[in-house]
C-alpha positions as CSV (number, residue, x, y, z in Angstrom):
1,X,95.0,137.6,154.8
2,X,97.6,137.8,152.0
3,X,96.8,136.3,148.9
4,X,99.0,133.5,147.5
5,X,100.2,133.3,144.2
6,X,100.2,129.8,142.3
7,X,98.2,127.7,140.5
8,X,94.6,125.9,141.9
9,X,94.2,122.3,141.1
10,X,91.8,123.2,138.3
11,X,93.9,125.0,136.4
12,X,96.5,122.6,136.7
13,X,94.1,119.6,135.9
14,X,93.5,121.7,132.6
15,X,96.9,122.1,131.6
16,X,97.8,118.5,131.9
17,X,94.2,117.6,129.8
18,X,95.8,120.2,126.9
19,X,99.0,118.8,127.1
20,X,97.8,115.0,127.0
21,X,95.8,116.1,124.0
22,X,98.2,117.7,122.4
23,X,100.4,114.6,122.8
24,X,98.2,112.3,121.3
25,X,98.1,114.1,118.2
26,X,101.4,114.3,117.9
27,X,101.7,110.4,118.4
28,X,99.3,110.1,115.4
29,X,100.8,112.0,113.4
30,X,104.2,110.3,113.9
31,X,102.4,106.4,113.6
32,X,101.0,107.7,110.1
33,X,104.4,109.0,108.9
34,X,105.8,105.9,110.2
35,X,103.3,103.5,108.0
36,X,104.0,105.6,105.3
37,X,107.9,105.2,105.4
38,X,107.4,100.9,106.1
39,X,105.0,101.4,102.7
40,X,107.2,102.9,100.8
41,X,110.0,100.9,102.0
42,X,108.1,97.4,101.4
43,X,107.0,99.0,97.9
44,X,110.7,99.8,97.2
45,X,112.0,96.1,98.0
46,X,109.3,94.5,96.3
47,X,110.5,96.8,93.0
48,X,113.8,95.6,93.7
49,X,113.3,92.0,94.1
50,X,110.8,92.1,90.3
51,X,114.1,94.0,88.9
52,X,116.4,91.5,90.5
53,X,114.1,88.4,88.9
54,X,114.1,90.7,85.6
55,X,117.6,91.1,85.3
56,X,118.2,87.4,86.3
57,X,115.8,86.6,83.1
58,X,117.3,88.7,80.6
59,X,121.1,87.7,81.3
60,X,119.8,84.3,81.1
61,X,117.8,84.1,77.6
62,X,114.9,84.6,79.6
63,X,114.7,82.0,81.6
64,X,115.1,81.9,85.9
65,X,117.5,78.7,86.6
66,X,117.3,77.7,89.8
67,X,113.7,77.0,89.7
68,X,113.0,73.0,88.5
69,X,113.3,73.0,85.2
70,X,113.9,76.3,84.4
71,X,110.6,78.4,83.7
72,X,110.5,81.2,81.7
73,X,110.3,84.4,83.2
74,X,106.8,85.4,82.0
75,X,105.5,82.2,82.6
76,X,106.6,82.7,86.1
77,X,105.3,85.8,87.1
78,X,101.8,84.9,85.7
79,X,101.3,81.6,87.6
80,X,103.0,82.5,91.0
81,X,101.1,84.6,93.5
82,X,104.0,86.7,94.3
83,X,104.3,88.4,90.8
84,X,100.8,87.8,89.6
85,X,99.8,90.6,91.9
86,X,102.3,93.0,90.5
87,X,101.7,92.6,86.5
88,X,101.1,96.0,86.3
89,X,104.8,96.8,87.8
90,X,106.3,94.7,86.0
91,X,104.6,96.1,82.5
92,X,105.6,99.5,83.6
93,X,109.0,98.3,84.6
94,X,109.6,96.5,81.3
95,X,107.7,99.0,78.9
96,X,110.4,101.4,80.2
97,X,113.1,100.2,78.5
């Protein structure tokens, strides 16, 4: 009886459970690089929008109009949630100069 040459289902079962493996952690790797890139991306904007509010005070005399009355810009960033939980930032930012 001649002898057939191929794969059994065993061996075929493996190499899909090595593949599948394999897959997944290539999916992890790509999610993690993925959070990565959305961190540094919301880090970046949030940088942006302090620098914005910065520059906004400092071409003003230090004070952000559009707010009522006009608050000055450290006053601001120390009572409002959104820049109190940067201070450190915005030190660093403004130590720069």
């Amino acid at each position: 009886m001649p002898r057939r040459s191929g794969f059994t289902l065993l061996e075929l079962l493996v190499a899909v459970a090595i593949l599948a493996v394999l897959a997944g952690l290539v999916m992890a790797a790509v999610q993690k690089a993925r959070m990565a890139a959305l961190l540094t991306s919301s880090q970046n904007n949030l940088r942006q929008l302090i620098l914005g509010t910065h520059q906004l005070a400092v071409d003003r005399d230090g004070m952000v109009k559009g707010l009522t009355p006009a608050v000055p810009f450290k006053q601001l960033y120390k009572e409002t949630t959104i820049f109190g939980g940067v201070r450190s930032l915005l030190h660093a930012l403004t130590d720069a100069r």
